[in-house]
Structure formats: structure tokens, C-alpha cells
C-alpha positions as CSV (number, residue, x, y, z in Angstrom):
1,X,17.8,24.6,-6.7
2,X,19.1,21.1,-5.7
3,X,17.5,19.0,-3.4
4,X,18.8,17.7,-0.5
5,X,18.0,16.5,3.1
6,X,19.7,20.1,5.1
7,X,17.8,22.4,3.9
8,X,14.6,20.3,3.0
9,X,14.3,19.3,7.1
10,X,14.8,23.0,8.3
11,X,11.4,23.2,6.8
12,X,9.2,20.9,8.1
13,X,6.3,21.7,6.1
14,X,7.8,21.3,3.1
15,X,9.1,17.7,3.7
16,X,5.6,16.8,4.9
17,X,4.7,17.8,1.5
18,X,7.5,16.1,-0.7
19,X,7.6,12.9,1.1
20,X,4.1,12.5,3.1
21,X,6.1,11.8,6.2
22,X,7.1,14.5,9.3
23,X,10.7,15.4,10.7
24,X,9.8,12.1,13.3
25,X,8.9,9.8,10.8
26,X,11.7,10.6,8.5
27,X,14.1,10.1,11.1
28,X,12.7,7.0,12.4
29,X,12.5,5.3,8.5
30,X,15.9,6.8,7.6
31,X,17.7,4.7,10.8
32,X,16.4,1.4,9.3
33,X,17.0,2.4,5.4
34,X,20.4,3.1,6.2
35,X,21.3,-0.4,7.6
36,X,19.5,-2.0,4.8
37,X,21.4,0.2,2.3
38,X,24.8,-0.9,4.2
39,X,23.7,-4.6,4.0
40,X,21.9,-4.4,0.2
41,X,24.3,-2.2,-1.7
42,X,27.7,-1.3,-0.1
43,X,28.3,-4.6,1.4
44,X,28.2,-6.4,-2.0
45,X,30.7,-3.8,-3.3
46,X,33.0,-4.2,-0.6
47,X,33.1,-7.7,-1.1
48,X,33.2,-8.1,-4.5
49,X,36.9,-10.2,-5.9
50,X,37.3,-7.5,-8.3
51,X,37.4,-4.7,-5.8
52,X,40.7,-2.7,-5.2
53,X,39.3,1.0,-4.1
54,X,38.6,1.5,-0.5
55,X,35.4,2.3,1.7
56,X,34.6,6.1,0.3
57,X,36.8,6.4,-2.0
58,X,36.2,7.9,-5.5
59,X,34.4,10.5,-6.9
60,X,31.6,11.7,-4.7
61,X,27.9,11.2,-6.2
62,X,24.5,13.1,-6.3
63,X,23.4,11.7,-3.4
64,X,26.2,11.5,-1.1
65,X,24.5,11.0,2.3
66,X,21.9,8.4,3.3
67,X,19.6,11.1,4.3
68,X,19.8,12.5,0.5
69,X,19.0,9.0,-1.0
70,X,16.2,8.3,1.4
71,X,14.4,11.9,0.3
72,X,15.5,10.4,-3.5
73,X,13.3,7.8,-3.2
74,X,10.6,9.4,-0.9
75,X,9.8,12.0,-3.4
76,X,9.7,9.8,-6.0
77,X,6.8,7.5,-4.6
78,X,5.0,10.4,-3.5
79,X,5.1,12.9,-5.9
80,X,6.0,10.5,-9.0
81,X,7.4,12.7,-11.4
82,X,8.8,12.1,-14.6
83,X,12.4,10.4,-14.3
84,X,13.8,13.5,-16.4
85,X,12.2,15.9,-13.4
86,X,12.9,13.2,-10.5
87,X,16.8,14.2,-12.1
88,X,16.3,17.7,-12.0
89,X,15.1,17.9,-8.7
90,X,18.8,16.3,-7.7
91,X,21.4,17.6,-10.4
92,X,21.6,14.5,-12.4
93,X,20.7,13.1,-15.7
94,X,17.0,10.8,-16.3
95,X,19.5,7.9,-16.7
96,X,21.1,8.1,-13.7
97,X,18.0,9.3,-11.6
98,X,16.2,5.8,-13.4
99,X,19.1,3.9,-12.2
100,X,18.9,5.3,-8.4
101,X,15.1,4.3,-8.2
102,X,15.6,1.1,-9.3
103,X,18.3,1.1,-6.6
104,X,16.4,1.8,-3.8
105,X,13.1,0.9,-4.4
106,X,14.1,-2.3,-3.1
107,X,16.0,-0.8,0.1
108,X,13.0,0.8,0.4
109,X,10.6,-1.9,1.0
110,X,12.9,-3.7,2.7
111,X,13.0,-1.0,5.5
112,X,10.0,-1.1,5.9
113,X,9.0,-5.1,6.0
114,X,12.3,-4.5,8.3
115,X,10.5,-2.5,11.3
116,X,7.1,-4.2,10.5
117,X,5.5,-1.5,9.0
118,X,4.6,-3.2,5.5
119,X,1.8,-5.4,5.5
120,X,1.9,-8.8,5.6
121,X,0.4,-11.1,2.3
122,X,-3.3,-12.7,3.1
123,X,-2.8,-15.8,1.7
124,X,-2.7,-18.9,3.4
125,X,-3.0,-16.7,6.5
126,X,-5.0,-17.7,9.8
127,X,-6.8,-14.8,11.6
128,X,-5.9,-16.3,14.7
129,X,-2.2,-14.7,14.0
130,X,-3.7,-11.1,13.8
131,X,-5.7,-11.7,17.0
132,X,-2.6,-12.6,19.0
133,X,-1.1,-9.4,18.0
134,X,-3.8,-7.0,18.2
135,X,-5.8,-8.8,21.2
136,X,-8.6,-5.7,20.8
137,X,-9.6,-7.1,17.0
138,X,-11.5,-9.8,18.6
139,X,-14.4,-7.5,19.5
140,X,-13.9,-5.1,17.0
141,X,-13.4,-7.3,14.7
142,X,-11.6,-6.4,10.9
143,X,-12.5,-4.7,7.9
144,X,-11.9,-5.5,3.9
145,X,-12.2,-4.3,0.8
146,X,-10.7,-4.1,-2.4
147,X,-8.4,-0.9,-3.7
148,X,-7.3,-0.1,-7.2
149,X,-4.8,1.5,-9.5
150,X,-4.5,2.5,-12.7
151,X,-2.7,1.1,-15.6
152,X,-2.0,1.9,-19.2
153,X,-4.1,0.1,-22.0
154,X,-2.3,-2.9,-22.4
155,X,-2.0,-3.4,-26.4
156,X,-2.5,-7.1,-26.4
157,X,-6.7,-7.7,-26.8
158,X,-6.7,-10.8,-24.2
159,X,-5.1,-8.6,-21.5
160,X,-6.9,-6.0,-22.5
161,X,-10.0,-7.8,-21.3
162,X,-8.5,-9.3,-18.2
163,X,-7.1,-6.0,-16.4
164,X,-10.4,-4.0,-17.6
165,X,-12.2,-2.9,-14.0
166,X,-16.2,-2.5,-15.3
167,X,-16.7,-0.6,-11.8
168,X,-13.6,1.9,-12.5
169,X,-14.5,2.2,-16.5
170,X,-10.2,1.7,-17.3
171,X,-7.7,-0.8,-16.7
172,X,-6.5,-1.9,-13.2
173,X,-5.0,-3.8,-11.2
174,X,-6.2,-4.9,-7.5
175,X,-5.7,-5.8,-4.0
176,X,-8.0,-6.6,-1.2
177,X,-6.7,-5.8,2.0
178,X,-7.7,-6.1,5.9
179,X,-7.6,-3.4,8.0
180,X,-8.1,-2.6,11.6
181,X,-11.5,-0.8,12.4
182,X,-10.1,2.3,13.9
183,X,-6.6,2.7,14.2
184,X,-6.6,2.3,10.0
185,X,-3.8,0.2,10.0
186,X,-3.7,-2.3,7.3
187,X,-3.5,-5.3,8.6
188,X,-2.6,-7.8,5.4
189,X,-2.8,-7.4,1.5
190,X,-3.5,-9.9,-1.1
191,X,-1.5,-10.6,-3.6
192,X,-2.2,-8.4,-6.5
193,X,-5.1,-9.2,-9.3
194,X,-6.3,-8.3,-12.6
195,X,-8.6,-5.5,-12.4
196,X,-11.8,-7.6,-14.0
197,X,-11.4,-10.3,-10.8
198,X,-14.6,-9.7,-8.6
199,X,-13.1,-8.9,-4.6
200,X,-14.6,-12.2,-3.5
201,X,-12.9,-14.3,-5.6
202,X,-9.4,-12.5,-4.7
203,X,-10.2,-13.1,-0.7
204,X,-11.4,-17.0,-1.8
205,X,-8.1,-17.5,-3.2
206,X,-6.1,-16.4,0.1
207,X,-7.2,-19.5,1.5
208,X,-7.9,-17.3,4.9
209,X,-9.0,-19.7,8.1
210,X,-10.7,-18.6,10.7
211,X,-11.3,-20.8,14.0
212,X,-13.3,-17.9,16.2
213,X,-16.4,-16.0,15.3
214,X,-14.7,-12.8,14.2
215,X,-16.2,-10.4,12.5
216,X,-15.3,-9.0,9.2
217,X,-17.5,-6.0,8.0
218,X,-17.5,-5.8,4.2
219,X,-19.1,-4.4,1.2
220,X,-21.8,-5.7,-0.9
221,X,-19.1,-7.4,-3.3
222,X,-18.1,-9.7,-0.6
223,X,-22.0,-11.0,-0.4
224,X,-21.6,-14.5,0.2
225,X,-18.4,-14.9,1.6
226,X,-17.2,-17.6,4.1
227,X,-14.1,-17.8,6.2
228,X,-14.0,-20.4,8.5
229,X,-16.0,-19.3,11.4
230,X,-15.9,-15.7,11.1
231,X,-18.9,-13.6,11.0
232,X,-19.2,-12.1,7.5
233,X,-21.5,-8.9,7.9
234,X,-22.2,-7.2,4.3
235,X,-25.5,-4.9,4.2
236,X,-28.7,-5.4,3.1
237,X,-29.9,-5.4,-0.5
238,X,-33.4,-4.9,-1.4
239,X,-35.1,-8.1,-3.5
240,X,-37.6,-9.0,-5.6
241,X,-40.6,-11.9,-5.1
242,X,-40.9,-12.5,-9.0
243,X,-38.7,-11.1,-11.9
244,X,-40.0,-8.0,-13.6
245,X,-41.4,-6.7,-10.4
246,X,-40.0,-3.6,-8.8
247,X,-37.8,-4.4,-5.7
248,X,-39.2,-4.9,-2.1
249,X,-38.1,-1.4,0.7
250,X,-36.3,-2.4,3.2
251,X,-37.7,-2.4,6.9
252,X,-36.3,0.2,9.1
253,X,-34.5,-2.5,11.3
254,X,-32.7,-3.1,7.5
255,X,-31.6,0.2,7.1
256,X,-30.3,1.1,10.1
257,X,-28.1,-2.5,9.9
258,X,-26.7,-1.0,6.6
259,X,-26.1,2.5,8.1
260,X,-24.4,1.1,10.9
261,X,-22.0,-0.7,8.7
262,X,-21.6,2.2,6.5
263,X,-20.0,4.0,9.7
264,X,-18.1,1.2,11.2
265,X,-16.4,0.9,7.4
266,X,-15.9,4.5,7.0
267,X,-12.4,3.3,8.6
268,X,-11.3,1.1,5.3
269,X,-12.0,3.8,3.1
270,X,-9.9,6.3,4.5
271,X,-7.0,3.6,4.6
272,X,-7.5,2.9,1.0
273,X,-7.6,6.9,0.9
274,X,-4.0,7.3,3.0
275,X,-2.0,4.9,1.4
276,X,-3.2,6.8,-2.5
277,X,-1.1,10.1,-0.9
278,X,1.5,8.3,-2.7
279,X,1.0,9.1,-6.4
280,X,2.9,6.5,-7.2
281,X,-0.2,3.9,-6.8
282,X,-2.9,6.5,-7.6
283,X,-1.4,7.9,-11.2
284,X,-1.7,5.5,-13.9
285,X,1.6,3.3,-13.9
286,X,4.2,4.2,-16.2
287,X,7.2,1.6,-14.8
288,X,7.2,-1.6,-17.0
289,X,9.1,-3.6,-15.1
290,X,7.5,-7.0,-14.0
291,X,5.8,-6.5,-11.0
292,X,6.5,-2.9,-10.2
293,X,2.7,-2.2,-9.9
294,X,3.0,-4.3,-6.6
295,X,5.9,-3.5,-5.3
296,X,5.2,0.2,-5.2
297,X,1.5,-0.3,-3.9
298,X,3.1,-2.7,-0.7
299,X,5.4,0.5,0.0
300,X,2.7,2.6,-0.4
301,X,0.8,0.5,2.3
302,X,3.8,0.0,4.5
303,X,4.3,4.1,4.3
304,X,0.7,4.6,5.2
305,X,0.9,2.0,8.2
306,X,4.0,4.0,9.4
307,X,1.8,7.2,9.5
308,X,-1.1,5.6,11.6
309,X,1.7,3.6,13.8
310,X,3.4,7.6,14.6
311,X,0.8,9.8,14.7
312,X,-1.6,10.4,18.0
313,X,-4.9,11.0,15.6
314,X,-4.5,7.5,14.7
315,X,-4.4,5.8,17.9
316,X,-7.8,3.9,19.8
């Protein structure tokens, strides 16, 4: 059996499944992607000197409605499949299915930087700008943290060493993101690191300025941290008075400072959870291409944000 959007949306379950998104979302997405398609792929046809064939005409293709191409690509970030299944699952050969996700990956996450749903990049960023839009941050203040993929074992020995993650035992790469304490919505992403970069050094080199005394809630990597004025609250560790001596207990007032931090970041790690429904950025990557590692991990964000932005559970 052929996929296609008809049948696939009289189930509703089953698209929830195939894509990560309900009949809403879809809908919503698929208005977007198809003005971005018009504007990224038939307009430059139309226009092109060498044209002579009209709007529609020729032989009709695989994927022959918007809805169709928008499932395409849906599938393929969510499920991730081999190209020679992704073709199956349509009724065409791996070269063409290759050729259709290279298409409209881009379309994609255009679609979704389109209707604001795909994070904007940390760097060089001022708090102050998320404040204005979400007014509520300034007492809850935000969380970060960093997320990981895998990648294959690149064969060259310097790289090797560079993308190697010690904490994940394989080879990665990285972002640290911020994201909103209970809504889950990530709020901005780095730009994407070598998987031996420590977290703090990635957030240093966003050059992030702060001007109020928000706080940002992170992990023990983050130890140490400064950003402008903002409150930087990381737990507790235990220490030592002299080396070789065993490590000093914490007080109780110590504890309960890292078990209340531990709650109020439970939020970041189901975020970093949500946007790895997309197997796409949890598999190990098989796409060579330059920079694909990034660009499907900002869809998968922008996906994820769409689901918290739709859905009532999300929602303060």
C-alpha cells in the first residue's frame, strides 16, 4: 500500500504516529508549507527563460498534492527510514525519494521559521528580547542545557577526537538550548558544536547579555557561568577541605536547594525528550551533506515547539 494524505488523515491515530503531529497540527503546518513550496520551488520553474510548458502540465508525479509532499517529508524526519523504504512507502525509486527530501527539507524549515515556530539562534542574543515576548519569564525565569545526537565514527583521527562526547561514550554533535520553565517551549538554540565541547563553553561563545537579574536554572556543567546580570543557579556539589580526604555532606538547607532545582528543570529535559520523537536527531546520522546534522535538529526543535504552542497540556 501507497501512502498518501486521504486515507492516512481518516485515521487520526495513525498520522499521530507517522508524523508526531495531529489532524490540527497538520493542517495548520501544511497552510504555511504550501506557500513556501509555491514561492521556493514552482515559482523558480515558472520563471525560468527556458520554460515553455504551462502551470500543471506534464506528467503527474508521486506526490501530486501538497498535502502528499508535506506527509513525504513528515515521515521522513520522524520515522527516518532508509531512502530505499522512505520510496517504498510512496511508489517511487530511492533516487527519486533522495531527491524529494533534499527538496523539501528546506521548505520544511522554512515553514516553520515562517509561523515562528523554529527557534531562534542564541548568539549574540539579549535576554531582554525573550522577556518582551514572554513577559511571565521574568519571574520564572529560563532554563538550559545541552542536547546531543549521534554521529557515525568519522574516519579522520583529529575529528575523531573532536566530535568524541566522554559523557555519551560515541561521537556527537551538540546544542545548548533555552527553554521556558513550564510551557517547554524552546526558546533559542546554539549554533551546533562538536560533541567533546564542554556546555559552558558553547553558552560563552553566544555572547548572551543580560541587563536584569533573570534567572537561568542549569546543570552542574554550567558551574561557573556568567551572563550579564542574570542569576545563574546550578546545584550544590559536595567539597573537600584537603585533597585525599573524603568529600564534606551537604547540609539539609543544601539538599533541598538541589532538589528544588532538580524539579523546576524536570521541564528542559522533557523538551530535550520531545523534540528526540523525531528519529531523525536521535538515530545516529546517516545524511552526509554539510550541515544536515543541524538543519534537521532546528526542524526537529521547531516541530516540537509547534506541539507545545497547539496542545492544551502544554499551556501555563
Amino acid at each position: 500500500m501507497h501512502l498518501s494524505y486521504p486515507p492516512v488523515v481518516k485515521r487520526p491515530a495513525l498520522l499521530h504516529r507517522l508524523t508526531g503531529l495531529n489532524v490540527k497540527e497538520f493542517e495548520v503546518l501544511q497552510e504555511a508549507f504550501s506557500a513556501q513550496y509555491d514561492q521556493q520551488v514552482i515559482q523558480p520553474r515558472l520563471s525560468a527563460p527556458s520554460r515553455k510548458r504551462a502551470a500543471g502540465g506534464g506528467q503527474k508525479g508521486a506526490l501530486p498534492a501538497v498535502a502528499d509532499k508535506l506527509l513525504f517529508i513528515l515521515i521522513y524526519t520522524r520515522i527516518y527510514p532508509l531512502l530505499i523504504i522512505q520510496g517504498m512507502f510512496f511508489g517511487m525509486a530511492e533516487s527519486k525519494a533522495c531527491k524529494w527530501v533534499g527538496l523539501l527539507l528546506p521548505v520544511l524549515d522554512a515553514t516553520l521559521g515562517e509561523i515562528h515556530m523554529r527557534p531562534k539562534r542564541a548568539k549574540g542574543r539579549s535576554l531582554e528580547e525573550i522577556i518582551e515576548e514572554l513577559p511571565e519569564l521574568k519571574e520564572l525565569g529560563v532554563l538550559t542545557d545541552g542536547t546531543e545526537r549521534p554521529i557515525r565514527r568519522p574516519k579522520d583521527d583529529q575529528e575523531q577526537k573532536e566530535v568524541y562526547s566522554g559523557k555519551k561514550k560515541r561521537h556527537t554533535k551538540k546544542h545548548v538550548t533555552l527553554t521556558h520553565p513550564k510551557t517547554q517551549y524552546i526558546l533559542a538554540a546554539s549554533e551546533e558544536a562538536k560533541g567533546s565541547k564542554h556546555d559552558k563553553k558553547i553558552f560563552d561563545e553566544a555572547n548572551l547579555a543580560c541587563a536584569t537579574s533573570l534567572p537561568i536554572r542549569a546543570d552542574k556543567g554550567f558551574q561557573g557561568l556568567e551572563v550579564g546580570n542574570a542569576v545563574v543557579v546550578t546545584p550544590m556539589k559536595r567539597k573537600r577541605k584537603k585533597k585525599g580526604q573524603p568529600r564534606e555532606e551537604l547540609t539539609p538547607a543544601q539538599k533541598e536547594h538541589n532538589r528544588e532545582l532538580a524539579q523546576n528543570r524536570m521541564s528542559i529535559e522533557h523538551s530535550n525528550a520531545g523534540l528526540k520523537r523525531n528519529r531523525s536527531v536521535s538515530e545516529i546520522l546517516r545524511n552526509t551533506r554539510k550541515g544536515m546534522s543541524d538543519f534537521l535538529m532546528m526542524i526537529a526543535m521547531g516541530l516540537h515547539n509547534l506541539r507545545v504552542t497547539m496542545r492544551a497540556s502544554y499551556q501555563l
